[in-house]
N, C-alpha and C positions, 0 to 999 in steps of 0.2 A: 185380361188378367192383370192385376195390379202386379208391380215391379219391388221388388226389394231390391235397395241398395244399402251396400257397405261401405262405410267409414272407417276407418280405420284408426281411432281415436282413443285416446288414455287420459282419464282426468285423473289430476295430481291434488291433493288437496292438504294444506298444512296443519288443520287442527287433527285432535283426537277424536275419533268416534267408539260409541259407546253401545255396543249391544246387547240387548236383551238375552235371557237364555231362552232356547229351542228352535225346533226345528220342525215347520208342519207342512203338508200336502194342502194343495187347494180346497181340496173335498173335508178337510179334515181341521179347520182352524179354529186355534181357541177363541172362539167370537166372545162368550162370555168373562175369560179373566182376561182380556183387553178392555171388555165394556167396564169390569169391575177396575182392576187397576189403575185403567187410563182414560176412561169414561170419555170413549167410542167406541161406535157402533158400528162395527167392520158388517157388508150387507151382499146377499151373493151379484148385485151391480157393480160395485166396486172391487171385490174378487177377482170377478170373472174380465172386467178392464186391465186389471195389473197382470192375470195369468194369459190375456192374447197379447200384452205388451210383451211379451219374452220370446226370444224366438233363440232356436237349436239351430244353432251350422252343423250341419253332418258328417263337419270332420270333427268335433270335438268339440266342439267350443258355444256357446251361449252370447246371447246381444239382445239388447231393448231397442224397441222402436223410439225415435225421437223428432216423428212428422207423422200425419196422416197419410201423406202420400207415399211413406214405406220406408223415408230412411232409416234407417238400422247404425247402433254403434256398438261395435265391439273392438277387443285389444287388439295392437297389429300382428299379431302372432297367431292368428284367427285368422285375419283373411292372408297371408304370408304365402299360400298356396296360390289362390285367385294372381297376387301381383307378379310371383315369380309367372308363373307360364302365361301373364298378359307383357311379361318385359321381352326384350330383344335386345342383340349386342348392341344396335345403332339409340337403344327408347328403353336403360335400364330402371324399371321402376321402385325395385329395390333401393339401389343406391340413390337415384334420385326423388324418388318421391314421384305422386300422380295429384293432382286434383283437375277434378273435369269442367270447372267455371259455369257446363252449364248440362243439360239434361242430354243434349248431343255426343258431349265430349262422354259420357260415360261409357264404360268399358264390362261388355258381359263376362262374367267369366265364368272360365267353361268347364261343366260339371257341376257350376252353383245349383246347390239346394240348399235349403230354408225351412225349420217345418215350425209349426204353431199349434200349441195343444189347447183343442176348441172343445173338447172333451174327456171324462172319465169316468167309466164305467166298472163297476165292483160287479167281479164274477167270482168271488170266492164261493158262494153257495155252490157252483154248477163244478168247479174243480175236485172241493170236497166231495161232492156228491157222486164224482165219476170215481174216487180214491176210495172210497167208504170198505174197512175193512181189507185191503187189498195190505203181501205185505209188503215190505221196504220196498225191496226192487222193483215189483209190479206195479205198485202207486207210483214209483218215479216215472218208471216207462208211461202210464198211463194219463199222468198230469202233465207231460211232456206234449202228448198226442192231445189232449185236450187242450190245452193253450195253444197250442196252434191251430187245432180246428178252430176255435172260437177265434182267434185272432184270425187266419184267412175266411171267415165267415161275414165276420166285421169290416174288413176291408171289402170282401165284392159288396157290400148291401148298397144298395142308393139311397137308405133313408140314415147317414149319418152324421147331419147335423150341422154341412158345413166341410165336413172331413172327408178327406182324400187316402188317409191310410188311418192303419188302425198297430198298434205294438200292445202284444203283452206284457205286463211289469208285476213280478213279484215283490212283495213289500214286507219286512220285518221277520227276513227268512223263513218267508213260505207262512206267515200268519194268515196274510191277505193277496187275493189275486183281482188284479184292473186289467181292461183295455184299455189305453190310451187312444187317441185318435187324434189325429194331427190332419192341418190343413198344410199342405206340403207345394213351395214355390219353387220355381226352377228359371226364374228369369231375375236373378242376381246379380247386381251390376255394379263395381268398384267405382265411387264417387270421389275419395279422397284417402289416401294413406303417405305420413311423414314419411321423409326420408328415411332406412333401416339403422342407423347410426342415430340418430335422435330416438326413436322408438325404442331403441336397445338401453339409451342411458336412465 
């Protein structure tokens, strides 16, 4: 199983940055008024390379890969968990800082997981279709038990794609209903975090 590791790293950058308006789902990108506007040709290869470069720490927090072989950077306040219960009174890595020089020195930490969304799946047809008619109460009851069927349905299958677990997401209060499906690691290893005093500043 390949490794994920955490960096714990904050890039600082002086100029201004300028962005565009909106906000779109992978499934879902304006390919055409990017080709028009800015004449590229966004393609579901290059998509689908930026959406497995992103990866979800399961406490809250998001990080891009920035190697093949699995490093990962996110803010120090992301992996903050990992250093604190990998320090001790005599090896505080909090206040001191870690960096592991080489693949040995890395540090598991325990409880890390990782997940990577390798997939998305529109199940709105099957939600509406169990609601159809039914009223307020009973459709909520009812859409409730349906995403979760189809989501525990999605997780046991073996044919998904890559993926280890499966989450239902509602989108655009209850316009549209996905499975998500996530390739999920649990061998997460702190490679390098500043000292919490420079991270703070």
């Amino acid at each position: 199983m390949k490794r994920f590791l955490i960096a714990g790293l904050v890039l600082v950058t002086g100029g201004a940055v300028l962005a565009d308006e909106g906000m779109w789902t992978f499934d879902n990108f304006p390919r055409a008024t990017v080709k028009q506007k800015y004449g590229v040709d966004i393609n579901d290869a290059w998509l689908n390379r930026v959406q497995r470069s992103i990866t979800r720490l399961e406490g809250g927090c998001t990080g891009s890969f920035a190697s093949p072989d699995g490093l990962m950077l996110t803010n120090h306040h992301c992996a903050m968990a990992c250093v604190s219960e990998l320090s001790s009174a005599s090896d505080n890595l909090v206040e001191n800082g870690f960096n592991a020089n080489a693949r040995a020195g890395e540090r598991k930490c325990p409880g890390g997981l990782v997940s990577v969304l390798v997939g998305i799946e529109d199940i709105t047809a099957q939600v509406n279709a169990a609601t159809a008619g039914l009223a307020d109460a009973k459709a909520n009851e009812v859409r409730k038990q349906t995403l979760s069927r189809l989501e525990s349905a999605c997780s046991a299958s073996k044919n998904k794609g890559g993926a280890s677990a499966c989450e239902s997401v509602t989108m655009y209060q209850g316009g549209q209903y996905f499975l998500y499906k996530y390739k999920r690691y649990d061998d997460v290893r702190l490679v390098f975090a500043p000292e919490q005093a420079i991270a703070a500043f």
